[in-house]
N, CA, C and O of each residue as an XYZ file, in Angstrom:
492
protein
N      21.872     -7.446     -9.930
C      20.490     -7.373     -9.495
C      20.144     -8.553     -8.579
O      19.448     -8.430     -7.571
N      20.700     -9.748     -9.018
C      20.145    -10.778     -8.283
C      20.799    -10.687     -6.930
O      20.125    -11.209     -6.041
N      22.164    -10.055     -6.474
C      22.552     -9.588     -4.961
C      21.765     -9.100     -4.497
O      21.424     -9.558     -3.406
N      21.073     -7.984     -5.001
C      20.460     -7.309     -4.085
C      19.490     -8.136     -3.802
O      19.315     -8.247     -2.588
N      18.484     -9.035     -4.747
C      17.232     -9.327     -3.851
C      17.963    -10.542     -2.617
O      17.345    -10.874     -1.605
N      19.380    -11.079     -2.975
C      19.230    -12.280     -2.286
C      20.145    -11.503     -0.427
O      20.350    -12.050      0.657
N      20.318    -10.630     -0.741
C      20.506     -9.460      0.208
C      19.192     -8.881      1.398
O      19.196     -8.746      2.621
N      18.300     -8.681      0.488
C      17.081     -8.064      0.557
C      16.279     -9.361      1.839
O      15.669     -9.161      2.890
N      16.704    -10.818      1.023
C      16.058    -11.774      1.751
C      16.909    -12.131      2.811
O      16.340    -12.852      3.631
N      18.158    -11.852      3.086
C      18.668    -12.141      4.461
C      18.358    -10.665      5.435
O      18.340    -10.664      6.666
N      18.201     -9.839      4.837
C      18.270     -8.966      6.121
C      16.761     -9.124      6.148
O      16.337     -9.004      7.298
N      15.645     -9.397      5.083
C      13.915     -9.281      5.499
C      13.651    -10.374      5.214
O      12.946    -10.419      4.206
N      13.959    -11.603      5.760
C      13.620    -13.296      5.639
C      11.767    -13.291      5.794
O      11.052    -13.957      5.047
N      11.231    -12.388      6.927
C       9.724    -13.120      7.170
C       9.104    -12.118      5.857
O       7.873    -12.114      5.829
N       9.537    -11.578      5.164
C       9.028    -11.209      4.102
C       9.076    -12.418      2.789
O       8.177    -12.348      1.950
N       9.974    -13.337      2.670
C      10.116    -14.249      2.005
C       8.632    -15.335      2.206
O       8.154    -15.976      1.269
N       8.150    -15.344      3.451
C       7.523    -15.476      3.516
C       5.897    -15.435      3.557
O       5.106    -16.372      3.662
N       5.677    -14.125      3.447
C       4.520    -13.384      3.212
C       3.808    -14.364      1.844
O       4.154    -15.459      1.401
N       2.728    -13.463      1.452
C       1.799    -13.775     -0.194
C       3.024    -13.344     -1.170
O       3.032    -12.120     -1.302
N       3.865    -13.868     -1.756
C       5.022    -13.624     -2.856
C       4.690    -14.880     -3.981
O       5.272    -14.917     -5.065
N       3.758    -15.817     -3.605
C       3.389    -16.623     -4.470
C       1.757    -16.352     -5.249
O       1.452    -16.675     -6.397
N       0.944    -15.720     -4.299
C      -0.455    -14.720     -5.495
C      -0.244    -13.322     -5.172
O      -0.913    -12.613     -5.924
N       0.120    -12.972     -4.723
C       0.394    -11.588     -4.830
C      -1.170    -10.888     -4.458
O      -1.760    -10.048     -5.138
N      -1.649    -11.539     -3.112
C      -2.698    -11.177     -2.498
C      -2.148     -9.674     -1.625
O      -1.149     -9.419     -0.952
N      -3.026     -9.106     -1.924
C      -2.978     -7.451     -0.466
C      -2.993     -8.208      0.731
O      -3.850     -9.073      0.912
N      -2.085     -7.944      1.590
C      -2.434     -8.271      3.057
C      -2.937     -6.893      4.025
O      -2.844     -5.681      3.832
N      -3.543     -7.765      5.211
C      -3.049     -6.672      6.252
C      -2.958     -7.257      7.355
O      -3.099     -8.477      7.441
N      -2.655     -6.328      8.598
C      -1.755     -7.074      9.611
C      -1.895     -5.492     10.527
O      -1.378     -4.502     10.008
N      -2.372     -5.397     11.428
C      -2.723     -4.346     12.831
C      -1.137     -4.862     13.597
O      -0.883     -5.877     14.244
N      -0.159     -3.561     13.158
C       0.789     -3.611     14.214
C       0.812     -2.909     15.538
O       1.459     -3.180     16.550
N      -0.377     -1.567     15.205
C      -0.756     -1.403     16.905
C      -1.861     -0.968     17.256
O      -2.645     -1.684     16.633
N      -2.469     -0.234     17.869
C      -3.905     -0.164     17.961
C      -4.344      0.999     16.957
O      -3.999      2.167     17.133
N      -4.771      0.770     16.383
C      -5.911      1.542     15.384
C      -4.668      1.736     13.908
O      -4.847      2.825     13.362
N      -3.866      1.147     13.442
C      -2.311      1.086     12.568
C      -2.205     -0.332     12.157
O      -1.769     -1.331     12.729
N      -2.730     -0.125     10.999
C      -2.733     -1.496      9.961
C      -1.633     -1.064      9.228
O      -1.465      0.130      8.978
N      -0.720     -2.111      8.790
C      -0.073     -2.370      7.875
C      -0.686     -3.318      6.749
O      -1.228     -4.415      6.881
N      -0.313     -2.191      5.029
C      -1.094     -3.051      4.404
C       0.182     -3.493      3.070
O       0.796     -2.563      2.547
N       0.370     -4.456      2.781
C       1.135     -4.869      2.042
C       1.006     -5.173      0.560
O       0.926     -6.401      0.505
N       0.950     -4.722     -0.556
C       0.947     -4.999     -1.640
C       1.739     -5.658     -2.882
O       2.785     -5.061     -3.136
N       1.530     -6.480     -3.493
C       2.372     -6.873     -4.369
C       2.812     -6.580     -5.920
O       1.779     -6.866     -6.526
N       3.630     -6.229     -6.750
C       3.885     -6.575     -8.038
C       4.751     -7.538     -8.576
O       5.728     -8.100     -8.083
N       4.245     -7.622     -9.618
C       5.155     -9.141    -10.438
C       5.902     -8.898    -11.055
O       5.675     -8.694    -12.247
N       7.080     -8.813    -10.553
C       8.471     -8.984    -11.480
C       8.673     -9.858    -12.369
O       8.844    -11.061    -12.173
N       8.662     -9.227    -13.510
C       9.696    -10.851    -14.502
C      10.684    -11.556    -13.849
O      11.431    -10.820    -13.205
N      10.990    -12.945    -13.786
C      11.778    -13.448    -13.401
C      12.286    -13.358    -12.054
O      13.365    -13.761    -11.619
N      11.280    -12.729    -11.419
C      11.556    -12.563     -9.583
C      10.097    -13.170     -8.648
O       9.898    -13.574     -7.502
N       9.066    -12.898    -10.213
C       7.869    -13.541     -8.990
C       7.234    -12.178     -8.125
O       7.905    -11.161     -8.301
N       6.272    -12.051     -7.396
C       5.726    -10.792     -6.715
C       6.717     -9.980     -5.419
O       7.033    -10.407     -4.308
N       7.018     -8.710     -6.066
C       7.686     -8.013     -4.901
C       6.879     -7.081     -3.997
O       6.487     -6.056     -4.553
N       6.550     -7.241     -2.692
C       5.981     -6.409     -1.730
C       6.320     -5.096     -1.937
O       7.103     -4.825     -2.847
N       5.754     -4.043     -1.081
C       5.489     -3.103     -0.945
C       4.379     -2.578      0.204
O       3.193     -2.890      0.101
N       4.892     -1.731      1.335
C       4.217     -1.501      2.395
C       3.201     -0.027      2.697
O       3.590      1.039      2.220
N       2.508     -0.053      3.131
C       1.595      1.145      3.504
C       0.823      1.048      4.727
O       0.539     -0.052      5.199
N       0.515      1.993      5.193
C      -0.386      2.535      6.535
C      -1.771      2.641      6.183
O      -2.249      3.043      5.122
N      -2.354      2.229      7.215
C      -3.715      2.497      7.292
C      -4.116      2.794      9.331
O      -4.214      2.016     10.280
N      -4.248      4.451      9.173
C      -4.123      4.452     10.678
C      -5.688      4.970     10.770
O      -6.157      5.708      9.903
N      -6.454      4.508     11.915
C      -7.587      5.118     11.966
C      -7.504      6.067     13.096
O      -6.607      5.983     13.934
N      -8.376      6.918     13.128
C      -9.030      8.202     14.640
C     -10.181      8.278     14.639
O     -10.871      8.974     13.893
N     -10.591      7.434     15.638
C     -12.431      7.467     15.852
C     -12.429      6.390     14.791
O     -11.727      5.380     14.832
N     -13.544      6.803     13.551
C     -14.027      5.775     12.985
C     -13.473      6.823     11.467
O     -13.782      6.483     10.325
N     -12.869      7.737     11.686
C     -11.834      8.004     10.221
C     -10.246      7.002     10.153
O      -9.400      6.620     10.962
N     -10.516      6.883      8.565
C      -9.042      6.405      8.010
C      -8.172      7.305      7.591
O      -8.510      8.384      8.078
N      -7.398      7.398      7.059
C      -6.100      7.680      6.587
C      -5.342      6.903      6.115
O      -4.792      6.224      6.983
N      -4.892      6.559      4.588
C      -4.062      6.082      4.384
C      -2.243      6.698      3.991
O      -1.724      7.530      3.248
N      -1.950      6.027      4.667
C      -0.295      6.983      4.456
C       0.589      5.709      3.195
O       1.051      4.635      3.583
N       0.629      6.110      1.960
C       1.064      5.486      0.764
C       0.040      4.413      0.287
O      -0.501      3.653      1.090
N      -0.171      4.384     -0.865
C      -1.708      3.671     -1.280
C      -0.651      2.292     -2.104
O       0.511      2.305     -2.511
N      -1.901      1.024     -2.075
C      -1.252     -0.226     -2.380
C      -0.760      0.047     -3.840
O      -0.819      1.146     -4.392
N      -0.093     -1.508     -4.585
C       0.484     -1.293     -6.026
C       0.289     -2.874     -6.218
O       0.904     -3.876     -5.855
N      -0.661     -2.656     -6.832
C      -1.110     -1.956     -8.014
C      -2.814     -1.163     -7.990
O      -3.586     -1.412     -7.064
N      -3.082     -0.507     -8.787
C      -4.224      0.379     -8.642
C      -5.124     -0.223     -7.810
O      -5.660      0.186     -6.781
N      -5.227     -1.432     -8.506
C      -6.840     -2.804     -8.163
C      -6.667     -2.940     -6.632
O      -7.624     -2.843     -5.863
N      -5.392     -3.171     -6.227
C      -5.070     -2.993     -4.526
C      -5.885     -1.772     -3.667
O      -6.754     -1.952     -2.813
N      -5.340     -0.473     -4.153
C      -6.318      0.430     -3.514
C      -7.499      0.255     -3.563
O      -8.069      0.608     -2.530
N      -8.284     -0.241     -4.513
C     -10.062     -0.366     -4.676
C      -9.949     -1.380     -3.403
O     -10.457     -0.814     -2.436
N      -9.469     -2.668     -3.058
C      -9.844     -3.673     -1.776
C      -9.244     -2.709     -0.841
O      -9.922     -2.745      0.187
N      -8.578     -2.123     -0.761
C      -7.968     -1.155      0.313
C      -9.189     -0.623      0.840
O      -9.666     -1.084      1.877
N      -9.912      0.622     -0.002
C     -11.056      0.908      0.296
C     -12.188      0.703      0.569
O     -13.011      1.499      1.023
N     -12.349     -0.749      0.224
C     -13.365     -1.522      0.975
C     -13.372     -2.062      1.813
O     -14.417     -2.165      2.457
N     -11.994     -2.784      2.293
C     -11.496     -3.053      3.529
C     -12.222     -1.852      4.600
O     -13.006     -1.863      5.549
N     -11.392     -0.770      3.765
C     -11.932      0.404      4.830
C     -13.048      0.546      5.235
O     -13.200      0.788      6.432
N     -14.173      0.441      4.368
C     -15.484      0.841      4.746
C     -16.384     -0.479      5.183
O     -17.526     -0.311      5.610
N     -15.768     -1.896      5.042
C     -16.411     -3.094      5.647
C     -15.674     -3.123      7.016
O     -16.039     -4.046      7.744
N     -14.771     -2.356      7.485
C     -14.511     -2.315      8.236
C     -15.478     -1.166      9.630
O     -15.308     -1.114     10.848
N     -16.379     -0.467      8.786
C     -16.886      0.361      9.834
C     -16.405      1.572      9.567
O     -17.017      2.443     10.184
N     -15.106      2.170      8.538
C     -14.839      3.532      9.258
C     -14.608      4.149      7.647
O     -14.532      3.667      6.516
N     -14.564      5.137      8.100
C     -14.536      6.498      6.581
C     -13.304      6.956      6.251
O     -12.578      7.521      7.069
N     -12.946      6.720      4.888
C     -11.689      7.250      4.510
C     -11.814      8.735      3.864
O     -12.196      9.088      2.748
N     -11.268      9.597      5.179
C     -11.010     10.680      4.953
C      -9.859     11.370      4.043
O      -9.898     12.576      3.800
N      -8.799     10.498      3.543
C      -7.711     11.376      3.534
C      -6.631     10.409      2.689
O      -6.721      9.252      3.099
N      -6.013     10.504      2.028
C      -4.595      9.865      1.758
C      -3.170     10.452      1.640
O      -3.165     11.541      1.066
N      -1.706      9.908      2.125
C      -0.571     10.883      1.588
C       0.245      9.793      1.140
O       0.563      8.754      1.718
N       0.537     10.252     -0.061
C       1.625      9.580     -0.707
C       3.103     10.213     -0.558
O       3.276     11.394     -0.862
N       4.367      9.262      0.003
C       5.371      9.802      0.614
C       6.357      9.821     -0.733
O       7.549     10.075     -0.558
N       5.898      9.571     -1.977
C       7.167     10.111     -3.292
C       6.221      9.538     -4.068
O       5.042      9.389     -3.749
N       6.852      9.138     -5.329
C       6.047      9.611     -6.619
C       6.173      8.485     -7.420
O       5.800      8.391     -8.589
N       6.913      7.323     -6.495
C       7.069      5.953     -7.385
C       5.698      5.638     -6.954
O       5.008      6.029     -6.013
N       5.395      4.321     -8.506
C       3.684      3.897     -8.339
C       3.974      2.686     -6.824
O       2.911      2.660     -6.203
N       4.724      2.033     -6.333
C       4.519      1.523     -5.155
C       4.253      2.042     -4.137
O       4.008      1.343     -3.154
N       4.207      4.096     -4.036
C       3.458      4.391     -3.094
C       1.920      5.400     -3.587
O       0.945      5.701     -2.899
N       2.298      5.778     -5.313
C       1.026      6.124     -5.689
C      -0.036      6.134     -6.261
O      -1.018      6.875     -6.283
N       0.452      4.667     -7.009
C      -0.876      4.292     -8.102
C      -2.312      4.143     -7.917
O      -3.182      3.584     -8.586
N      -2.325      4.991     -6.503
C      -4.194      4.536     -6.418
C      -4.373      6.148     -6.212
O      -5.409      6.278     -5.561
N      -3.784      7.485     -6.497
C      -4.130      8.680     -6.449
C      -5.147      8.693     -7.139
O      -6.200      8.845     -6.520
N      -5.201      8.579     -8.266
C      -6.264      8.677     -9.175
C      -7.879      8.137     -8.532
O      -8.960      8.706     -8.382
N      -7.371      6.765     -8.269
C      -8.515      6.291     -7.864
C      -9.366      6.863     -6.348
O     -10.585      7.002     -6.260
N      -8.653      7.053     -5.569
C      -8.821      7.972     -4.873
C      -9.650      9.369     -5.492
O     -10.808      9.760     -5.353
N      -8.787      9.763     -6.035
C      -9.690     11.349     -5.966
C     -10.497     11.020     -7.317
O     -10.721     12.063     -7.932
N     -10.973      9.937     -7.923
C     -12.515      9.797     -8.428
C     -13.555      9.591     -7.500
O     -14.745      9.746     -7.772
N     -13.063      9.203     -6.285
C     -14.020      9.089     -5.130
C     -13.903     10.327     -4.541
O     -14.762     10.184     -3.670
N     -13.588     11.139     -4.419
C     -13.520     12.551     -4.164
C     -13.100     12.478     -2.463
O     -13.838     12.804     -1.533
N     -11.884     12.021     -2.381
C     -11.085     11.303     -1.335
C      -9.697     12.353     -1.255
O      -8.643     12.149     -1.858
N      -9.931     13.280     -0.537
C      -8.395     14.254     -0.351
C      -7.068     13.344     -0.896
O      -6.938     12.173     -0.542
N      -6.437     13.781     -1.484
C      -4.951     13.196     -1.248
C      -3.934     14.386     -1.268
O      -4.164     15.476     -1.791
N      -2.745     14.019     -0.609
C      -1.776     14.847     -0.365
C      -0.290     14.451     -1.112
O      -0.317     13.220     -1.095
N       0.489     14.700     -1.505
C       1.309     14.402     -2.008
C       2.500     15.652     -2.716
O       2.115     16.630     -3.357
N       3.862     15.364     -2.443
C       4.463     16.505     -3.065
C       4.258     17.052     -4.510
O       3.530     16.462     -5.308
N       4.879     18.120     -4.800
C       4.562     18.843     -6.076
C       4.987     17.789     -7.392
O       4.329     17.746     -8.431
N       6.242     16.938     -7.125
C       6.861     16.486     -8.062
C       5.521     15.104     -8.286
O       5.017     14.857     -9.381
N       5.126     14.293     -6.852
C       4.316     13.474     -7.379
C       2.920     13.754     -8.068
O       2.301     13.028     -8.846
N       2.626     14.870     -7.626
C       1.189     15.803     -8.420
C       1.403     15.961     -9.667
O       0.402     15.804    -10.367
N       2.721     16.317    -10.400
C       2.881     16.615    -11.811
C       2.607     15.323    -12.644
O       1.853     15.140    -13.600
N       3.645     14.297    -11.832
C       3.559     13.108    -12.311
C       2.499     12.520    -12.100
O       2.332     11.376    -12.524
């Protein structure tokens, strides 16, 4: 286990660098209207491991493509969104691990579409 993360940190070094010490949500606009939003969990004995997601807007709608991890992430996600000016129309979660879906729920208590395959819907 410990190869892989020390693997993990030579091929993704500026990730070593990111929030891995509070395990703050980031975000970061890699192109116009396409936020990258980064989330963290706390590993035993590893300290906070990232995890990435989309936030693309059209007009003044959002979309998020994979929601943050842990749940509490998506709630600032969504406010991000809406202190930001624009309406979250929509979410898709791309599989069924909680680093891309633990905010479904929270989502559709806000009565917020989400999309997601059959296997992550069951689960």
């Amino acid at each position: 286990m410990t190869r892989i993360f020390l693997i993990f940190f030579i091929i993704y070094p500026s990730l070593a660098l990111a929030n891995w010490e509070n395990g703050k949500l980031e975000m970061q606009e890699i192109s116009k209207g396409v936020f990258l939003h980064t989330s963290y969990k706390k590993i035993p004995r590893y300290g906070y491991f990232p995890s990435n997601g989309l936030v693309v807007i059209d007009g003044k709608d959002a979309y998020i493509i994979d929601t943050p991890w842990p749940e509490e992430d998506t709630k600032m996600l969504v406010d991000w969104i809406s202190n930001s000016g624009y309406s979250l129309k929509a979410s898709l979660s791309t599989h069924s691990h909680d680093d891309r879906s633990s905010g479904i729920s929270y989502l559709n208590s806000l009565k917020i579409t989400t999309y997601a395959s059959s296997l992550t819907n069951r689960l």
